[in-house]
N, C-alpha and C positions, 0 to 999 in steps of 0.2 A: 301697801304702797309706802315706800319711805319719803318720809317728810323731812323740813329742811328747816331752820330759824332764822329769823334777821330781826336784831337791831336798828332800828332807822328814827333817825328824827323828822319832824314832820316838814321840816325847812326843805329838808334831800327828798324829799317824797315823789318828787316829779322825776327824778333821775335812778326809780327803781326801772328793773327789768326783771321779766318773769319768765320763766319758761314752762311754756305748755305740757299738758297732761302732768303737772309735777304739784305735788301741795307742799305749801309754805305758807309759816305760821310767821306771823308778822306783829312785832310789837314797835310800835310808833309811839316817840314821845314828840308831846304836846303840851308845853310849860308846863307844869306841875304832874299832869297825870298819861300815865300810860296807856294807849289803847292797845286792843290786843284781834286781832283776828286771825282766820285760819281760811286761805286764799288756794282756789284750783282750777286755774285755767285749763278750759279743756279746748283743743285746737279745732276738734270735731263739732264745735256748736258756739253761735253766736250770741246765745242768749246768756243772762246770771240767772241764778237765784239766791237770793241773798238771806242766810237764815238769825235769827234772834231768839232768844232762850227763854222759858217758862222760867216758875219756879225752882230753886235750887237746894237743897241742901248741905248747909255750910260743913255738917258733920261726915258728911261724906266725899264732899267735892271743896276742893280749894283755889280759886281762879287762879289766870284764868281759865271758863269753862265754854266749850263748842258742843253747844247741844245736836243732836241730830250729823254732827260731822260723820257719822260711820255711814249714812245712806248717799256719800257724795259720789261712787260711783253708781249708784242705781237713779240718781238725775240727769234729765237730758238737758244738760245747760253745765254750764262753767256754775262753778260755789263760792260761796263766801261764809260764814259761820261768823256772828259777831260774841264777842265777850262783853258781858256789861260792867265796865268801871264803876259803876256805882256800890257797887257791892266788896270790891277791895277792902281790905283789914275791918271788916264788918262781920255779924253774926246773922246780915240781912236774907231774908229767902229771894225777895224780892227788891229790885229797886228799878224799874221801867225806866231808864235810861235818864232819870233824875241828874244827877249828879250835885251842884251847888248853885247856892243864888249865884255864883260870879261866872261859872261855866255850867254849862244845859252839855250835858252829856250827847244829847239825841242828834244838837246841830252840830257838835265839833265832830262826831262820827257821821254822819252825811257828807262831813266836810272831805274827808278823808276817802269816805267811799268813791266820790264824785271823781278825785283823784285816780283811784285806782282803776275801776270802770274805764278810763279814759287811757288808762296805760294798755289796759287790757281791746280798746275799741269795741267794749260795749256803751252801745247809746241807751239814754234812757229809757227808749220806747221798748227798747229787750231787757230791761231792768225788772225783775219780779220779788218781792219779799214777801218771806212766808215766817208764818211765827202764830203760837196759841197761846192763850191767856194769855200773859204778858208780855210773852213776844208777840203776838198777834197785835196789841197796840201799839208796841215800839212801831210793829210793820206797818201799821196803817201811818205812823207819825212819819217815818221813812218816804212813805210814798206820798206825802203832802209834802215834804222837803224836797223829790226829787221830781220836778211838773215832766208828765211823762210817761211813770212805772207805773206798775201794777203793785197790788198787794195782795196777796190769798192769804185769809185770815182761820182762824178757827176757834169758834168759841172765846174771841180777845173779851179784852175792859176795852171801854173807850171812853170812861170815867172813873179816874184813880181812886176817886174820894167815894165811890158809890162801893168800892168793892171791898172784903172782909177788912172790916175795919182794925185789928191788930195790924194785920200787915199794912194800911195806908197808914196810920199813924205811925207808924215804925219809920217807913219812908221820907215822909214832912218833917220828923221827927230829925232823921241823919242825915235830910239835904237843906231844909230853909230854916234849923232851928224852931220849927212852932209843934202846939205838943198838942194842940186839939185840932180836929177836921174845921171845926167851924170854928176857929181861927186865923183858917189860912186867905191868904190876899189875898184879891182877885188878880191883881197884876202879876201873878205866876199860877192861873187857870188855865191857860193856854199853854204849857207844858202838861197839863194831867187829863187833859180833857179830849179830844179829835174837834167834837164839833166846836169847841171854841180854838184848836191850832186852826182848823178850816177857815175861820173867822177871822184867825189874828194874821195868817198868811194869806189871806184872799185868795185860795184856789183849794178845789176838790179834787180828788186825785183822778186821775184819766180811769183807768179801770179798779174797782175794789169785787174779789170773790170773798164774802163773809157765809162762813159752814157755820151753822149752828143748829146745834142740838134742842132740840121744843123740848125737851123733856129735862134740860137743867131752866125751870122755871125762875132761879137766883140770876142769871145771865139777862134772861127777857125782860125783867122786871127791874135790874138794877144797870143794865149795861143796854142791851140792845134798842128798846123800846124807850129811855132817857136819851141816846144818840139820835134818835129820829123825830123826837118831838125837839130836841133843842135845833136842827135841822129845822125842820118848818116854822120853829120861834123863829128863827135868824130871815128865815127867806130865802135858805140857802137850797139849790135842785138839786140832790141825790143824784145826777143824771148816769153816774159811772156802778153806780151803787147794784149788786147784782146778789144781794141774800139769799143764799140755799140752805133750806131747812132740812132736818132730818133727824131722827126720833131713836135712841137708844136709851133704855133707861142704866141698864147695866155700865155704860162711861160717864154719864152725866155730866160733868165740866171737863171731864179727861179728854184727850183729844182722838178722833177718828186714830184708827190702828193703824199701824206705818206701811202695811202695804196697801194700805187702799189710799191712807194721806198720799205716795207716793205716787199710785196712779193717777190719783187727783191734778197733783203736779204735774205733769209729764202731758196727763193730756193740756191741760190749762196751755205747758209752756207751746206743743203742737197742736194749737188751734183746735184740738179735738172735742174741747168739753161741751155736750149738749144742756143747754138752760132748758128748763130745770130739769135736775138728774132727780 
């Protein structure tokens, strides 16, 4: 399918127009930095899905990069593909939507989404983001930004600082200036964390589908099982919280394989998925 590009400032952002079934790659500036996404309205479905990127490598890919963009015809929903600015003239694999103390990458892109969704007249409640490891946190950050969406996660972090420690410290490192984990302030935990964004925003997000693999024991122990005890420290109800488990030792953190991640999707976005699968 042939794609299309626009330059847009974020001031004109309300005066784009799109035209269905067509993908277009959209670079918005936003004082200082560029966001960059890969947009495809489909006229046929009301719903998005909105996707966010794993890890990268910079020796092979140079942003920005639209992970999973090639399955956007095999989703039942309109697309979105985000690029993450943080990782711009970096050697970073990873950088969860960080960006700097003075700009939070995660809310200037909600900000922007919200925008576009609304050009498009999708409402929030048909808003869905999907992303693994570290797009799977952006997705859950997404969907506590946006009161409403959904999130289908796989195998995310939902604590930056718990996860391989070269790549957080790299991160802390190229966005708050601090060079050790246990250095970093509290008053920017709530960017790297879920259950302290949940906290800081006062709200849980309406639906979350979290897939997780039992069998990468590093996820249970440093991601999944730390998000649900700092949940019940807080007082906080899980009430939208729907974790499905499931056992592969041959992927381990890798994420479910894209034609089943893909059915997953599909049924998710047509009400089809029976709990638990």
């Amino acid at each position: 399918m042939a794609e299309s590009q626009k330059n847009i400032e974020y001031e004109s952002l309300e005066n784009i127009e799109f035209r269905n079934d067509e993908i277009q790659e959209l670079k918005i500036r936003k004082g200082n930095h560029t966001y960059c996404l890969k947009i495809h309205p489909k006229s046929s479905h009301d719903k998005c899905m909105i996707f966010s990127n794993g890890a990268v490598d910079p020796k092979k890919n140079e942003p920005p990069i639209y992970m999973r963009s090639s399955w956007t015809e095999d989703i039942d929903a309109s697309t979105v593909f985000i690029d993450d600015p943080t990782l711009h003239g970096t050697k970073l694999r990873l950088g969860w939507g960080q960006g700097s103390r003075e700009v939070f990458h995660l809310e200037e892109i909600a900000d922007i989404l919200k925008i576009l969704l609304s050009k498009m007249a999708v409402t929030a409640e048909d808003t869905y983001f999907f992303g693994s490891s570290a797009g799977g946190f952006m997705s859950l950050y997404y969907s506590i930004l946006m009161k409403g969406s959904t999130a289908v996660v796989n195998n995310p972090q939902t604590k930056v600082l718990n996860y391989l420690r070269p790549f957080a410290k790299s991160v802390i490192r190229h966005s708050y200036g601090i060079d050790e984990i246990e250095k970093m302030e509290e008053s920017l935990l709530y960017r790297l964390d879920i259950a302290e964004a949940i906290r800081h925003h006062g709200y849980f997000p309406e639906k979350i589908y979290y897939f997780q693999n039992q069998s990468c024991e590093g996820d249970i122990e440093k991601q999944l099982n730390p998000f649900l005890d700092t949940l019940k420290g807080y007082g906080i109800d899980p009430k939208g919280l729907n974790i499905i488990s499931y056992f592969d030792e041959k992927l381990g953190h890798n994420p479910i394989r894209k034609n089943d991640t893909v059915n997953i999707i599909n049924k998710i976005l047509n009400g089809e998925l029976a709990l638990p699968i």
